[in-house]
Backbone as a chain_set.jsonl record, in Angstrom:
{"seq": "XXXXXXXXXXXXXXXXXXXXXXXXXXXXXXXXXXXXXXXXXXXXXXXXXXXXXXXXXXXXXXXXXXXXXXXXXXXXXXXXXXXXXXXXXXXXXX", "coords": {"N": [[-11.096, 10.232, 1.937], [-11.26, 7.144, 0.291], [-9.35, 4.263, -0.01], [-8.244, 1.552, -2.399], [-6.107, -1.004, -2.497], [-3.924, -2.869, -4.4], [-1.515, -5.615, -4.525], [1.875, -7.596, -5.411], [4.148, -9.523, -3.933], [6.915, -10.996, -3.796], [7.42, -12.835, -1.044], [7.036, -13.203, 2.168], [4.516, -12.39, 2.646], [2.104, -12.629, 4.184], [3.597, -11.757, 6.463], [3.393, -8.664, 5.703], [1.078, -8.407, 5.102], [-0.199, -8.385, 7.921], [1.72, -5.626, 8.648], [0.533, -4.275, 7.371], [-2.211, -3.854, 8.26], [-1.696, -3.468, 10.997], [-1.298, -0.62, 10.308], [-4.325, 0.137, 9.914], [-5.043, -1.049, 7.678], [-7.614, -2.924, 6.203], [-8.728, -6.083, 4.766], [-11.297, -6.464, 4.134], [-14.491, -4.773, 2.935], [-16.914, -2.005, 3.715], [-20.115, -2.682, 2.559], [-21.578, -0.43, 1.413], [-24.075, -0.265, -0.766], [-25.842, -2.294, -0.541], [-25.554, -4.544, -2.119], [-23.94, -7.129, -1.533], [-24.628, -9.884, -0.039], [-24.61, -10.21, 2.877], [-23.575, -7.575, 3.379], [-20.697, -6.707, 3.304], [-18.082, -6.553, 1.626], [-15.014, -9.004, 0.789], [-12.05, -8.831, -0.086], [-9.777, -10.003, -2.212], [-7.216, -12.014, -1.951], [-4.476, -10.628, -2.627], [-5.104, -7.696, -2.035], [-5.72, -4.892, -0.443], [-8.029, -2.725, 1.553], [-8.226, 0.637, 2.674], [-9.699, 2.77, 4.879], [-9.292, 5.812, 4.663], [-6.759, 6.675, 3.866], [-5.142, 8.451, 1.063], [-4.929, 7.253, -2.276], [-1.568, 7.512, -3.247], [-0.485, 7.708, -0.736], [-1.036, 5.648, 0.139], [0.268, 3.789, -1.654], [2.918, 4.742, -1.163], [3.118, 3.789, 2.151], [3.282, 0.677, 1.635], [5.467, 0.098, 0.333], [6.845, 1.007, 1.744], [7.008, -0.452, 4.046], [7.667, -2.765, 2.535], [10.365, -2.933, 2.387], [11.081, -2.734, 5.298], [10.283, -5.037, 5.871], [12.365, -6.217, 3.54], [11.81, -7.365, 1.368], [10.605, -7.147, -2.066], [9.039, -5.188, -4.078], [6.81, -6.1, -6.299], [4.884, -5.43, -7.783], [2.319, -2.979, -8.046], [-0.481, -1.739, -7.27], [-2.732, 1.22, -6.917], [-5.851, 2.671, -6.094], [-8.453, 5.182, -5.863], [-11.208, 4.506, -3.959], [-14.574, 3.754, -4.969], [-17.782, 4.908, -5.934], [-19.001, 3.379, -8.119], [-18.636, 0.122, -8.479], [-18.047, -3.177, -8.776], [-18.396, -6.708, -7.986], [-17.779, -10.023, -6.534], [-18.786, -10.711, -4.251], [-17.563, -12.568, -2.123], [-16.297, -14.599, 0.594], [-14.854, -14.554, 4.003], [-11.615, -15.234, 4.73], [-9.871, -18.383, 5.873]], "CA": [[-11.002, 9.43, 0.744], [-10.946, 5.539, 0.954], [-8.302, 3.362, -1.247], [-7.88, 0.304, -2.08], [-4.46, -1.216, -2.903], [-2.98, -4.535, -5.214], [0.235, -6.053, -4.649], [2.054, -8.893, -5.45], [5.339, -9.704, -3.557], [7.611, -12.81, -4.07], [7.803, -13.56, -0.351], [6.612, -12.967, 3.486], [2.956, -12.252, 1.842], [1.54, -12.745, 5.46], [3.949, -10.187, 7.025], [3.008, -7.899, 4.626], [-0.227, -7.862, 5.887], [0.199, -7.899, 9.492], [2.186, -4.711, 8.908], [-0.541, -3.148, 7.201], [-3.319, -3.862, 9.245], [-1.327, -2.31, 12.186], [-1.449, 0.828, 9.956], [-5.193, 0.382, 9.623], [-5.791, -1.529, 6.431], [-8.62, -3.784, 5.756], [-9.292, -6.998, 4.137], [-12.613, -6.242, 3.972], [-14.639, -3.287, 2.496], [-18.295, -2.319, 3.969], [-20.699, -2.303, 1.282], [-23.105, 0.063, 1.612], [-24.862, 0.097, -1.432], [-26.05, -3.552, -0.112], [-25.24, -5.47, -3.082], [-23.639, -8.422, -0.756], [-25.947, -10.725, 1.481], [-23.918, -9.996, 4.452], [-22.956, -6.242, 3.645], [-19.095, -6.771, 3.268], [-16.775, -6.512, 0.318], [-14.108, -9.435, 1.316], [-11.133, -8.135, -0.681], [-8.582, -11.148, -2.95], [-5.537, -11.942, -1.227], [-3.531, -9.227, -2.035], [-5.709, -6.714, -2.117], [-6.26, -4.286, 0.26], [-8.49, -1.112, 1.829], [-8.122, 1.839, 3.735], [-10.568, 3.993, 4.566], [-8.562, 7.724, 5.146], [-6.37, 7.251, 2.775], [-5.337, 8.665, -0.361], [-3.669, 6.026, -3.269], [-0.201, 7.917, -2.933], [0.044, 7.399, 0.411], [-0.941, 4.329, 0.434], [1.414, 2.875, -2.373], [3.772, 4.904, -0.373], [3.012, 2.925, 3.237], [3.241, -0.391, 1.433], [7.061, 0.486, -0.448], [8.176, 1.284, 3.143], [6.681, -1.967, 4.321], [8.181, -3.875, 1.802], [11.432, -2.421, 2.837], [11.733, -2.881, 5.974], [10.663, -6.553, 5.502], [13.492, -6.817, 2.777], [11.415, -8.041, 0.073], [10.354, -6.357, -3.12], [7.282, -4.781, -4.491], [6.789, -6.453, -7.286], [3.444, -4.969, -8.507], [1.569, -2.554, -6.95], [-1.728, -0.402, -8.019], [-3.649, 2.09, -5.456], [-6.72, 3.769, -6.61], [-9.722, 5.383, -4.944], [-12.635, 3.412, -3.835], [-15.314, 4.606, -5.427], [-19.03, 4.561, -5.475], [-19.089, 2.911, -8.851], [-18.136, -0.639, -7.996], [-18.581, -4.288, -9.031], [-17.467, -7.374, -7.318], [-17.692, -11.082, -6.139], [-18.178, -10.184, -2.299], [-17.016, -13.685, -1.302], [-16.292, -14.645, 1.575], [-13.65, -14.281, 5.051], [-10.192, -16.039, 4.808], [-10.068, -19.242, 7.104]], "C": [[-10.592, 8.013, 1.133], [-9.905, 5.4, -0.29], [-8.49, 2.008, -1.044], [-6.311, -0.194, -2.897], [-4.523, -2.574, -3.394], [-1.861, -4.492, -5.323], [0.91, -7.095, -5.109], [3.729, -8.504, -4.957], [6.088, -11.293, -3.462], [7.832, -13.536, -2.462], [6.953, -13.053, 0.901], [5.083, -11.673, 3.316], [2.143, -11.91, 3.607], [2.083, -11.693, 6.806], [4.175, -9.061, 6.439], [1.827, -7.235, 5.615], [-0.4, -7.652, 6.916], [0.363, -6.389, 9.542], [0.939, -3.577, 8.404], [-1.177, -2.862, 7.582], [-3.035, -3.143, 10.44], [-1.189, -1.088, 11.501], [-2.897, 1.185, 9.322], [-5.633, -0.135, 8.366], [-6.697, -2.546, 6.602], [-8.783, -5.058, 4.717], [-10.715, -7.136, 3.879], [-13.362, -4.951, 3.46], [-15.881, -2.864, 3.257], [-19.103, -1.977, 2.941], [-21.984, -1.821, 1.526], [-23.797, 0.774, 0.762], [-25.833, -1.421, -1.466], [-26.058, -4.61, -1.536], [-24.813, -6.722, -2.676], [-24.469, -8.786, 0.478], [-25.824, -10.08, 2.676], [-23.523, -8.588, 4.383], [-21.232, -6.364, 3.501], [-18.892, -7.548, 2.014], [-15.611, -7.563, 0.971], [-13.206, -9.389, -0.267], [-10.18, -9.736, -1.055], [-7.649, -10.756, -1.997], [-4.503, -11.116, -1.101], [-4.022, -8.271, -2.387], [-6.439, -6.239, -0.863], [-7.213, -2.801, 0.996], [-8.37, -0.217, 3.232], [-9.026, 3.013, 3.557], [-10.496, 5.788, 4.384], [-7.892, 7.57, 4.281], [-6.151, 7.286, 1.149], [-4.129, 7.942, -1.186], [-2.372, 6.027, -3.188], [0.221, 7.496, -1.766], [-0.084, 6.381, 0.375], [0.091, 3.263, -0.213], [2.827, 3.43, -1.581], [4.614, 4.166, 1.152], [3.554, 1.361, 2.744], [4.849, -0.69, 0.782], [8.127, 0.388, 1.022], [7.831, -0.082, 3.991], [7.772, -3.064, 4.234], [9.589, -3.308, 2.111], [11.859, -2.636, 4.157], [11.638, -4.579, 6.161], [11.765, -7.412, 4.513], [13.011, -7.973, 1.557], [10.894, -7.023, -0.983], [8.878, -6.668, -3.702], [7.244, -5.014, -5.898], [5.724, -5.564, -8.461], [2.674, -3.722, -7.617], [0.412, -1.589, -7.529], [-2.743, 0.279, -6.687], [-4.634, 3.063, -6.578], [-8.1, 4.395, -5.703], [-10.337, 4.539, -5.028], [-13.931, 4.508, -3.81], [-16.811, 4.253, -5.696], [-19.288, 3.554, -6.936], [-18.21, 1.19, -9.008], [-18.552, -2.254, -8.816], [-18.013, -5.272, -8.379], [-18.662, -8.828, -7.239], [-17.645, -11.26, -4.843], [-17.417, -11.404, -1.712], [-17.216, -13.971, -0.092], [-15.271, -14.256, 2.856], [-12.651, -15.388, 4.389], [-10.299, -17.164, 5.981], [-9.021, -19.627, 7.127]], "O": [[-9.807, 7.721, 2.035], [-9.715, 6.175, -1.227], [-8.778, 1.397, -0.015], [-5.694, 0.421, -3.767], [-5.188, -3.403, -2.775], [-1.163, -3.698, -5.954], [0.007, -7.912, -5.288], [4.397, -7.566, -5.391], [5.663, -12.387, -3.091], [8.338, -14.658, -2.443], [6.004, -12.36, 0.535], [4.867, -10.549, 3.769], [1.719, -10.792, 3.898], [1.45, -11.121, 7.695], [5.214, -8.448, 6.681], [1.679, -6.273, 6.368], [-0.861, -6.53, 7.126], [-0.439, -5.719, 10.194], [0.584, -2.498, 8.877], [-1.336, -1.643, 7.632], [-3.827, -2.343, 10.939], [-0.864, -0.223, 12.313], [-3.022, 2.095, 8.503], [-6.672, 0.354, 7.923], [-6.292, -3.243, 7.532], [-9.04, -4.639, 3.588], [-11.12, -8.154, 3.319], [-12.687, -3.933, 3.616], [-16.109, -3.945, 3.8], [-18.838, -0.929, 2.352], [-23.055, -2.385, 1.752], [-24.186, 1.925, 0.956], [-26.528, -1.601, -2.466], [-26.921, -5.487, -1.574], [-25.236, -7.632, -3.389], [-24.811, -8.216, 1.514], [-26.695, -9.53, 3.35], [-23.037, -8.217, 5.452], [-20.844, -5.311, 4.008], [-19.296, -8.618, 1.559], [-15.067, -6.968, 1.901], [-13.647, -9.826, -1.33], [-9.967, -10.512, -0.124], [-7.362, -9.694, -1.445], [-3.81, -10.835, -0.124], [-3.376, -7.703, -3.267], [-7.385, -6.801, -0.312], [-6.681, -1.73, 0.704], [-8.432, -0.486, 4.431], [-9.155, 3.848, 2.662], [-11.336, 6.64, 4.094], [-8.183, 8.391, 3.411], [-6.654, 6.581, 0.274], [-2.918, 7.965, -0.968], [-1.768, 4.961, -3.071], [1.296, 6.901, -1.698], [0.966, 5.792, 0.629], [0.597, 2.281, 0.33], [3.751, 2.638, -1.397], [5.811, 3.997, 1.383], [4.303, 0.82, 3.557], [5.276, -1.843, 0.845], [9.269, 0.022, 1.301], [8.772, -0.616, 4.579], [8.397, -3.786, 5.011], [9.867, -3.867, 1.05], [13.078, -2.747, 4.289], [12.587, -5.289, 6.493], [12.027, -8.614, 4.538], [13.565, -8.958, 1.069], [10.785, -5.885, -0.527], [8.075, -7.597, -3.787], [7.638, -4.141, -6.671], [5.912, -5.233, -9.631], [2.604, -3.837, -6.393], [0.719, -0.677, -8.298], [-3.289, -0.312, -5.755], [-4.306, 3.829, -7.484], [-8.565, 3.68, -4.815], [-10.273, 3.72, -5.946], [-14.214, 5.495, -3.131], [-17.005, 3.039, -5.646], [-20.086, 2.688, -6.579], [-17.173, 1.161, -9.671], [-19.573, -2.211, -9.503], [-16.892, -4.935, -7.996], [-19.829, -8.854, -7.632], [-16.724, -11.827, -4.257], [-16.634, -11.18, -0.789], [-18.286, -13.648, 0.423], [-14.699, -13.234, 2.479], [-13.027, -16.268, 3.616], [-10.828, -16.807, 7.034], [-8.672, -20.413, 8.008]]}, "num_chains": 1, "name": "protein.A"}
């Protein structure tokens, strides 16, 4: 099961992500129902995907995150990623 995750945190936004990415998350999605030029879903700022797991865990991973960075999870939503989709593929982060 893939997920994708939304957060919003009041501070160290950038080691946030770091930490996630070393637990396999994605800023990116692959889109393979080719709806984007380039094939890739590039995911809003705080929004992220994982392909293995499931929403629980993942809002779970991101709580313990935000914990040991010592900032607070302000917001957070995890739901499957699912074949029924719409989007703005965008582009990479520079």
């Amino acid at each position: 099961m893939s997920t994708i995750i939304i957060y919003d945190v009041p501070s160290k936004h950038k080691e946030l992500k770091e930490a996630l990415f070393k637990l396999g998350y994605k800023d990116e999605i692959p889109d393979t129902s080719r709806a984007c030029r380039n094939g890739i879903i590039y995911c809003p700022n705080t929004t992220l995907y994982h392909p293995t797991k499931d929403p629980s865990s993942a809002r779970d991973e991101v709580k313990i995150e935000c914990q040991k960075l010592k900032i607070s999870l302000d917001r957070c939503v995890s739901t499957q990623w699912g074949p029924n989709w719409s989007a703005v593929c965008g582009g990479p982060f520079k």
